[in-house]
N, C-alpha and C positions, 0 to 999 in steps of 0.2 A: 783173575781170570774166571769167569762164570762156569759152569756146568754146563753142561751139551748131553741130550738125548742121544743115544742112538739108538737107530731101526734098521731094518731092512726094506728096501724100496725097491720095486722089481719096475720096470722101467722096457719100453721096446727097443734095440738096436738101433734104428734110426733115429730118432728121437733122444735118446744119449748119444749120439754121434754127433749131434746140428749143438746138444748142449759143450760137447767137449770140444768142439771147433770154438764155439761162442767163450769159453772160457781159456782156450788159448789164446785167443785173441787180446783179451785181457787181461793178462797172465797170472790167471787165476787157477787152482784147481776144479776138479769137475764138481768135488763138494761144496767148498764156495763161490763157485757160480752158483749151485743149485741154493744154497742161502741165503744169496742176496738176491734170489728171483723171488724166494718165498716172503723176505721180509719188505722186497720193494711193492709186492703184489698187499702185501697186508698195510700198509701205510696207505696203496693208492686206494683200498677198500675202506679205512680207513676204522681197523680193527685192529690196530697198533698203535699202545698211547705211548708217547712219544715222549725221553725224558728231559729233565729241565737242559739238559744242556744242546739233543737234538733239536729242540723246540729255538733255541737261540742261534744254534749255527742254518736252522733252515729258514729263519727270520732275514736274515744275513742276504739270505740267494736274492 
């Protein structure tokens, strides 16, 4: 299992509220939904080098 950061992130009420619908829906928590928005935003920026074995399953899609 990797290491993990933590912070503190202060965030608007609304705005955590639209994230925590969005990660019930995918039943997910509100931390990992907010993970996978940060790591899907740095992949599509394309500031996330990708290792040998994401590079082969997104060869795949």
């Amino acid at each position: 299992m990797s290491k993990k950061k933590s912070f503190v992130l202060r965030i608007d009420p609304k705005t955590f509220k639209l994230i925590e619908q969005w990660a019930d829906d995918e039943f997910r928590s509100v931390n990992g939904q907010i993970e996978w928005m940060i790591h899907k935003s740095l992949k599509e920026a394309k500031r996330l080098k990708l290792s040998k074995n994401e590079n082969e399953s997104k060869e795949k899609e």
